[in-house]
C-alpha positions in Angstrom: 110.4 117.2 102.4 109.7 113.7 101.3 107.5 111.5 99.1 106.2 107.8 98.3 103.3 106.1 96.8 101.8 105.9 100.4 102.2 109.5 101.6 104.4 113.1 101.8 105.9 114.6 104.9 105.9 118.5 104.8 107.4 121.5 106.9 105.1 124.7 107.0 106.2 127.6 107.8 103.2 128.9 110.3 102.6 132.4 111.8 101.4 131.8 115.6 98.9 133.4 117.3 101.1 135.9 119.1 102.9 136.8 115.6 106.0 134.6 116.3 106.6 132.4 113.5 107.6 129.0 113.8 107.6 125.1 111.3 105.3 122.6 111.6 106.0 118.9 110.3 102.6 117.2 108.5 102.2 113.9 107.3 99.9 113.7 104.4 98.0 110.6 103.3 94.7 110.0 101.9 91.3 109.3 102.9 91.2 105.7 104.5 87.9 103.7 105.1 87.5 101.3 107.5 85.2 98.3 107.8 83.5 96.8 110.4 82.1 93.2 108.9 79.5 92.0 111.1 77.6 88.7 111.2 75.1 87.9 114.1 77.7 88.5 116.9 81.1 87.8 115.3 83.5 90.4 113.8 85.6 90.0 111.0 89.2 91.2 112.3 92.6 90.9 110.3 96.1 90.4 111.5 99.1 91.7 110.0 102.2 93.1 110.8 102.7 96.7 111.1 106.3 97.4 110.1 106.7 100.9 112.0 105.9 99.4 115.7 107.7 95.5 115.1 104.7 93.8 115.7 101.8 91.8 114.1 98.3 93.1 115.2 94.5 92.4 115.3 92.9 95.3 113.5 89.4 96.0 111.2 90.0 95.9 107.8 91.3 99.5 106.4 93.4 100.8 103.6 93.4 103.5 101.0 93.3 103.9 97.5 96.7 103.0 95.6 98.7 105.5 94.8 97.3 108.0 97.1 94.4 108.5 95.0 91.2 110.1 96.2 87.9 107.5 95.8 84.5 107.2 97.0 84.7 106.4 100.4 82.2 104.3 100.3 83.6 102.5 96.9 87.1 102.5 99.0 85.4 100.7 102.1 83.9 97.9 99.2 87.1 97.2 97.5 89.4 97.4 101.0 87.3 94.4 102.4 87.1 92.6 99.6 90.1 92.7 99.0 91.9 91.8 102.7 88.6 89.5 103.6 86.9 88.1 100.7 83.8 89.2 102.0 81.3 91.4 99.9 79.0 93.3 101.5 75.5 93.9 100.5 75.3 96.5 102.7 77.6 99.6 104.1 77.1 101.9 106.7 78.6 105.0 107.0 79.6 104.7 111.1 81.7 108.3 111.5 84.6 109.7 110.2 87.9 110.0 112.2 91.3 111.8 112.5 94.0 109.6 112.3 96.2 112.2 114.2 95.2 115.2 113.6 99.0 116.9 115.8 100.7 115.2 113.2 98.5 114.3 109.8 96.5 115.1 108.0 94.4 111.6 107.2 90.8 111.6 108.1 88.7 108.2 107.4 85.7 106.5 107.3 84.1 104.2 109.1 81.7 101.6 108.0 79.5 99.1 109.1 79.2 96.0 106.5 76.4 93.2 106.6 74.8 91.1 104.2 78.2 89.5 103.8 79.0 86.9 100.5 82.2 85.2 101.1 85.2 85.0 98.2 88.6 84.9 97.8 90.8 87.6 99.6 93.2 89.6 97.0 95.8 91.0 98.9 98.5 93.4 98.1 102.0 92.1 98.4 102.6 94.3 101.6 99.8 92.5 102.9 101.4 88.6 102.3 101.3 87.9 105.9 97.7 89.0 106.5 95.6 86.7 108.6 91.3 87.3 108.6 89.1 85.6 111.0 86.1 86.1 112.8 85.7 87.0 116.7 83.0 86.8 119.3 81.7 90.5 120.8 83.6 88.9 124.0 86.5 88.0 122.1 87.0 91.1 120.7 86.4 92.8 124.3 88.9 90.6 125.6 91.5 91.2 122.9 91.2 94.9 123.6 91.8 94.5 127.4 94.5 92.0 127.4 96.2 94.5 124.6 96.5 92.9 121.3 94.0 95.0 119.2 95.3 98.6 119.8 95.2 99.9 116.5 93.4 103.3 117.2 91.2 103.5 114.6 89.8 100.2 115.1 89.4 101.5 118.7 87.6 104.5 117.8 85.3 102.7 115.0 84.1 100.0 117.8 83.2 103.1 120.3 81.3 104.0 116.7 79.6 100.7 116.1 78.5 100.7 119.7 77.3 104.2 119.6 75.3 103.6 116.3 73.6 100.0 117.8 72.1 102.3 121.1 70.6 104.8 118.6 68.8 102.3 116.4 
């Protein structure tokens, strides 16, 4: 149905349980990572503005390979946080993987937890101009999920990771 460098937009023709048939509308995009960069008790969140909802937003880092090309996750999560932080992580974590929205698309990604950071120069993509990085507190962060300005879901679902994956260690 429709096609860009980010993603395609199908319509599949589906056979229902019950033997009617019916369409269903899929968004395909590729495998995402997503970086939690942690140091002591700060975060590293970024804020950009997402063109589809009007608004700029606090969010963990997270992208996908150019071009929708498949990579490493892992080698994704590296070159996605170096790339909208500066930071270089000498160690990655693999937190979970999640479904974007799985009614509706296809995209699945990865979370990861990075520590051991080194600090460098951010090297943004042009869609990315406006990107702001900084760190947070744990509270901070809390409160900027309560009072609504980080709602980005996946950054929702990789902190109920990261908190998970501190209990169990």
């Amino acid at each position: 149905m429709y096609r860009n460098e980010w993603m395609t937009v199908r319509e599949d023709e589906i056979r229902r349980q019950d033997g009617s048939r019916g369409i269903y509308g899929v968004v395909d995009k590729p495998h995402y990572a997503l970086i939690i960069a942690s140091e002591g008790d700060r975060l590293q969140l970024v804020r950009q503005f997402r063109y589809p909802l009007g608004l700029s937003r606090w969010e963990f880092p997270q992208g996908t390979a150019p071009g929708r090309a498949d990579q490493d996750p892992k080698t994704l999560a590296a070159r996605e946080l170096r790339e909208e932080t500066g930071l270089a992580a000498g160690s990655l974590v693999e937190l979970g993987v999640l479904d974007v929205a799985a009614g509706m698309s296809s995209q699945r990604g990865t979370a990861y937890l990075a520590t051991e950071l080194t600090r460098g120069e951010p090297d943004r993509e042009p869609e990315e101009q406006d990107m702001l990085a900084a760190w947070f507190s744990r509270a901070d962060v809390d409160k900027l999920i309560t009072s609504g300005e980080l709602t980005d879901a996946q950054s929702l679902a990789a902190y109920a990771l990261l908190l998970l994956h501190e209990r169990t260690r």
